[in-house]
N, CA, C and O atoms as CSV, one atom per row, in Angstrom:
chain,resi,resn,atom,element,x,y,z
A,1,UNK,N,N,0.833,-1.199,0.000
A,1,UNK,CA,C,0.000,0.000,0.000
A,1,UNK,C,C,0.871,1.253,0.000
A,1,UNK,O,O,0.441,2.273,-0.539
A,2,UNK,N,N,2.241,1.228,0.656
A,2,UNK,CA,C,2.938,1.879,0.868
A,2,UNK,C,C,3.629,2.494,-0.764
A,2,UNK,O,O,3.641,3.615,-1.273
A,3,UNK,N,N,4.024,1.481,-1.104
A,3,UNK,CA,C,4.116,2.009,-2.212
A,3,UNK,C,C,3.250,2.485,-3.556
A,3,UNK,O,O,3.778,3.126,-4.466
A,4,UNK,N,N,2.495,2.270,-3.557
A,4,UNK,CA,C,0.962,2.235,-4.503
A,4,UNK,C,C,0.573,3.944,-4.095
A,4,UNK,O,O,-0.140,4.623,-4.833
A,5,UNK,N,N,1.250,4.541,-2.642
A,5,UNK,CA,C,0.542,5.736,-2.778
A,5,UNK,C,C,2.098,7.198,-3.048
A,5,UNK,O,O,2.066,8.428,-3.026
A,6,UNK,N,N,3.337,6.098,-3.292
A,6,UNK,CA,C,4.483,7.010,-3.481
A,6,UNK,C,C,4.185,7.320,-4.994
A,6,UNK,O,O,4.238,8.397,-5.589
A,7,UNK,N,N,3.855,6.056,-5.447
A,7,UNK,CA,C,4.003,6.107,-6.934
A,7,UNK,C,C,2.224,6.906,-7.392
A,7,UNK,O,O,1.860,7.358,-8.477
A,8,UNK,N,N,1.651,6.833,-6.408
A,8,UNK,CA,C,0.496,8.020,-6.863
A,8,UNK,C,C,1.341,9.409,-6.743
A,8,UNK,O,O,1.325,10.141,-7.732
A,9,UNK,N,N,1.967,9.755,-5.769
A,9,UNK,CA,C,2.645,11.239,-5.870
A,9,UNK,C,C,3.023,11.261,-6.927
A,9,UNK,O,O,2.580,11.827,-7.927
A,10,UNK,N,N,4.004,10.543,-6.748
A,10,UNK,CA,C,5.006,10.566,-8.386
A,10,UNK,C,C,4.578,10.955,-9.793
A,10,UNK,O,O,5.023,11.483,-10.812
A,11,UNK,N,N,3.097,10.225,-9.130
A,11,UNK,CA,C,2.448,10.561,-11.441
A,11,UNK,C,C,2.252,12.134,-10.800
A,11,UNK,O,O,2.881,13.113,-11.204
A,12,UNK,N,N,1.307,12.145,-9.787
A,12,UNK,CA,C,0.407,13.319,-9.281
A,12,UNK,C,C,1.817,14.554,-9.971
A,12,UNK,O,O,1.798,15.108,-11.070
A,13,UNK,N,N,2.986,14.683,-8.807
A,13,UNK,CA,C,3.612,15.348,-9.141
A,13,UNK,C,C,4.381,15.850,-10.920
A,13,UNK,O,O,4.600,17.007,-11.279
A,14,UNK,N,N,4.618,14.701,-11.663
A,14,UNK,CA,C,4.942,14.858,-13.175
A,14,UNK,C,C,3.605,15.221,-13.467
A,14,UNK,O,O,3.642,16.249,-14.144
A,15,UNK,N,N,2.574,14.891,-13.291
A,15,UNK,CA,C,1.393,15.855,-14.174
A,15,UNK,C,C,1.293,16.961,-13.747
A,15,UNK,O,O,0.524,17.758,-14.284
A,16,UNK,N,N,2.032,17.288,-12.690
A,16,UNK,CA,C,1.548,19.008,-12.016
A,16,UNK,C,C,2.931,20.009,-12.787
A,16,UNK,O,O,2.960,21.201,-13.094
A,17,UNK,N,N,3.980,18.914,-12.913
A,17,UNK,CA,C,5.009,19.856,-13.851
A,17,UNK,C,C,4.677,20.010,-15.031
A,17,UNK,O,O,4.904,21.109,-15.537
A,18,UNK,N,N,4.008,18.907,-15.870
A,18,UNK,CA,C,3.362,18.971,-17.098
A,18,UNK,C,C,2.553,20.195,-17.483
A,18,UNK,O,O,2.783,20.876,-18.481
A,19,UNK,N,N,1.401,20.456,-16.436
A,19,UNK,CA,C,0.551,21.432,-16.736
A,19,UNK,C,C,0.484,22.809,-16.464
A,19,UNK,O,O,-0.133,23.659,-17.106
A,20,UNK,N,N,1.205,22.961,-15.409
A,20,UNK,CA,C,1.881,24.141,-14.969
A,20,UNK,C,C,2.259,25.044,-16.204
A,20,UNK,O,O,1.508,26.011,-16.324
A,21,UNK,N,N,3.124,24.958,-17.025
A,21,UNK,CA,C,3.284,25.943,-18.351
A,21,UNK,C,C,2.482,26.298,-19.072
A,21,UNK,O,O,2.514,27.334,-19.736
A,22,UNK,N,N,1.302,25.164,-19.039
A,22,UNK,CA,C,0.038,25.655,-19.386
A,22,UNK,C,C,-1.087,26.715,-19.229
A,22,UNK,O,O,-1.828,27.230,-20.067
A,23,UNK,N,N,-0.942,26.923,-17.485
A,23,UNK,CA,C,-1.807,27.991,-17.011
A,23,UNK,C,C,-1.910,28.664,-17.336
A,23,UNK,O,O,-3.101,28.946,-17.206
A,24,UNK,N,N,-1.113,29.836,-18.128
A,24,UNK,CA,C,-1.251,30.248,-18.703
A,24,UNK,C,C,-2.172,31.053,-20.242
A,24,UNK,O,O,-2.567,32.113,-20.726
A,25,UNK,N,N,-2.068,29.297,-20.471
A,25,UNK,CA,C,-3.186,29.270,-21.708
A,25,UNK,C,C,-4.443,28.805,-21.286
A,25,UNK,O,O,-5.139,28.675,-22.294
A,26,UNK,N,N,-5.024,28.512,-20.335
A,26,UNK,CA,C,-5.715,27.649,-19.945
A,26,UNK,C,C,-7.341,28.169,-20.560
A,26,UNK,O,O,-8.234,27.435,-20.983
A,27,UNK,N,N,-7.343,29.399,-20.458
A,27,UNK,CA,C,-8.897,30.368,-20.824
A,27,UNK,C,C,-8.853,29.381,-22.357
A,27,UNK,O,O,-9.774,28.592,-22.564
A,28,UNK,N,N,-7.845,29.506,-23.239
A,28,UNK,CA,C,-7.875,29.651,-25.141
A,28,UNK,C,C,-7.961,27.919,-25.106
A,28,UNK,O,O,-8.789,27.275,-25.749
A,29,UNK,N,N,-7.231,27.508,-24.481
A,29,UNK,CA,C,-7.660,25.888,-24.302
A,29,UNK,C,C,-9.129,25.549,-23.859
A,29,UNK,O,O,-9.720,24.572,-24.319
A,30,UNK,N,N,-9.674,26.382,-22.970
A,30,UNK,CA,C,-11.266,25.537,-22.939
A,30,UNK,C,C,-11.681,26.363,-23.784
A,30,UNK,O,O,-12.600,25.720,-23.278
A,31,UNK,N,N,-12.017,27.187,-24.616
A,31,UNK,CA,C,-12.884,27.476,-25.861
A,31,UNK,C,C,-12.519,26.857,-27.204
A,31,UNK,O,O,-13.177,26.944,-28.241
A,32,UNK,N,N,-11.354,26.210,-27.018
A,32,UNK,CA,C,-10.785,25.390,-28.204
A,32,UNK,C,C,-11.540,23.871,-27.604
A,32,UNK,O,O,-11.903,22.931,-28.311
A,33,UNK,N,N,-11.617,23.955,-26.424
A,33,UNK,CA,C,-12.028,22.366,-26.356
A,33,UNK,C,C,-13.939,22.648,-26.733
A,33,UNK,O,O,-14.709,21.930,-27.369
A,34,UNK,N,N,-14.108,23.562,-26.249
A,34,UNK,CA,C,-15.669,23.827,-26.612
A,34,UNK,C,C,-15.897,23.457,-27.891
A,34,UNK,O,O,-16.537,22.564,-28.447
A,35,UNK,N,N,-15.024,24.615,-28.313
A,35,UNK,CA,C,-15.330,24.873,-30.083
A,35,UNK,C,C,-15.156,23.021,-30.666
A,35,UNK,O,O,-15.965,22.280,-31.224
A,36,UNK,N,N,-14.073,22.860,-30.321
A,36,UNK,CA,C,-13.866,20.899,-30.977
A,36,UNK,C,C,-15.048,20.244,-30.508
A,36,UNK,O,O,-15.588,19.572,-31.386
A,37,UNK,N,N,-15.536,20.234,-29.549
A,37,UNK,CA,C,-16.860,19.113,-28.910
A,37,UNK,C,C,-18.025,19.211,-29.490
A,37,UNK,O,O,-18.881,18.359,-29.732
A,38,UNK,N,N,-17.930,21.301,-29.860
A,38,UNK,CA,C,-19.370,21.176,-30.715
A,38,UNK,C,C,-19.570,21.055,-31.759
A,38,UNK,O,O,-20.705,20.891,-32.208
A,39,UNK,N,N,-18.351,21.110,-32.559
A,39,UNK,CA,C,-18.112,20.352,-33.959
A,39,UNK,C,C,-18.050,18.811,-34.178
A,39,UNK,O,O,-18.243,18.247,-35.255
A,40,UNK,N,N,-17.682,18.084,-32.719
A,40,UNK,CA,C,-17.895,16.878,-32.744
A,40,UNK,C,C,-19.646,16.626,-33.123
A,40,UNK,O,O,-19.996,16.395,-34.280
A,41,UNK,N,N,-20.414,16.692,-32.235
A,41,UNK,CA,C,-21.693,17.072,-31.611
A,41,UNK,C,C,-22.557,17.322,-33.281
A,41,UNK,O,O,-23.507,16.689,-33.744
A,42,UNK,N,N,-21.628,18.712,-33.993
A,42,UNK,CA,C,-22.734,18.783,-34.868
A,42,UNK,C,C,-22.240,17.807,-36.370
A,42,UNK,O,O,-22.942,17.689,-37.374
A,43,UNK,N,N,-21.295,17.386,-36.228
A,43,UNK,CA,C,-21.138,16.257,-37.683
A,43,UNK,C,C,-21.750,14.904,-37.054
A,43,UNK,O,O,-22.050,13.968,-37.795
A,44,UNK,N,N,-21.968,14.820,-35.287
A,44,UNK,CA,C,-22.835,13.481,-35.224
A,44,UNK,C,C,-24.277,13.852,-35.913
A,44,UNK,O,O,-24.702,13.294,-36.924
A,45,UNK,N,N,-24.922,14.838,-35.230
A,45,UNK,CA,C,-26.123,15.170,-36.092
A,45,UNK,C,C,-26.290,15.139,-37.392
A,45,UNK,O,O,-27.400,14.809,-37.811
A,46,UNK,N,N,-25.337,15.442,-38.237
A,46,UNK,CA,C,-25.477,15.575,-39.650
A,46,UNK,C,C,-25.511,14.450,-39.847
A,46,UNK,O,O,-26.398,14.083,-40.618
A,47,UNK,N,N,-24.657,13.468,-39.305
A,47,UNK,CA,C,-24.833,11.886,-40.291
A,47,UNK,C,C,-25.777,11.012,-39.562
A,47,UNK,O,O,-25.919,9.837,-39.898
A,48,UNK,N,N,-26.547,11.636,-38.396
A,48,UNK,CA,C,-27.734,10.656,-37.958
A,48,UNK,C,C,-28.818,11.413,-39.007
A,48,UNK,O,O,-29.653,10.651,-39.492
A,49,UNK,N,N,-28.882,12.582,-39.339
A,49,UNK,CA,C,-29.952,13.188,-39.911
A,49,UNK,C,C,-29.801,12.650,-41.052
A,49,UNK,O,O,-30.680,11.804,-41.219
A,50,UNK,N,N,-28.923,12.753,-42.153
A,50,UNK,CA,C,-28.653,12.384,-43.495
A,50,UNK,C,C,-28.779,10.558,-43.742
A,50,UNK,O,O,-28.888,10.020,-44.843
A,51,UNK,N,N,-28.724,9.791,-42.299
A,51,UNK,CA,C,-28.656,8.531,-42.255
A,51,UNK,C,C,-30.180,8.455,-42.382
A,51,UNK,O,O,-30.609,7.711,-43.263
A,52,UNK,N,N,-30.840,8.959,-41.808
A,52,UNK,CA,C,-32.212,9.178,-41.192
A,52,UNK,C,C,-33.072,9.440,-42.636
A,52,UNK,O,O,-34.101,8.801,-42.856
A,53,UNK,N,N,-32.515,10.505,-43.655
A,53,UNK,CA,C,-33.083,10.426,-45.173
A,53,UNK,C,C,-32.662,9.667,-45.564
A,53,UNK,O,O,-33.420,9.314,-46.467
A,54,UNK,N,N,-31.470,8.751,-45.520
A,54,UNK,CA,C,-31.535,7.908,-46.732
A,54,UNK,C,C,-32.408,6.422,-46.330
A,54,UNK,O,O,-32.607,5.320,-46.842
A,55,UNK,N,N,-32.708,7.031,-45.307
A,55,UNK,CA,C,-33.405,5.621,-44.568
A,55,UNK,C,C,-32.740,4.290,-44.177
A,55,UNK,O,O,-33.198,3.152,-44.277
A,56,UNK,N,N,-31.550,4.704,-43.707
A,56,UNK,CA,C,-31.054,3.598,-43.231
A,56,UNK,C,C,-31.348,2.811,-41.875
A,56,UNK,O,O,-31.321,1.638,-41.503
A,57,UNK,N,N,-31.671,4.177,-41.276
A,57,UNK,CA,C,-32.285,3.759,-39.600
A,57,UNK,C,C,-33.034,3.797,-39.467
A,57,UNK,O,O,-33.477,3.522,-38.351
């Protein structure tokens, strides 16, 4: 157990050096992740809708 929670620091800590340079950007990163999800979101719609005329479903 002892070790199972060093080696949790360990990641914990390399992901906190990882993201740290990031803070920075962090605002332009979630409207980039927005903007990507709702473009995900709207090409699912398009090909359930277009699936939906050609009558496949």
């Amino acid at each position: 157990m002892r070790y199972a929670l060093e080696a949790a620091q360990q990641v914990l800590a390399e992901t906190q050096s990882a993201v740290l340079p990031l803070v920075p950007y962090l605002d332009s990163l979630r409207w980039v992740f927005i903007v990507v999800a709702l473009g995900g979101i709207t090409v699912t719609i398009y090909t359930r809708l277009d699936d939906w005329k050609r009558g496949q479903r």
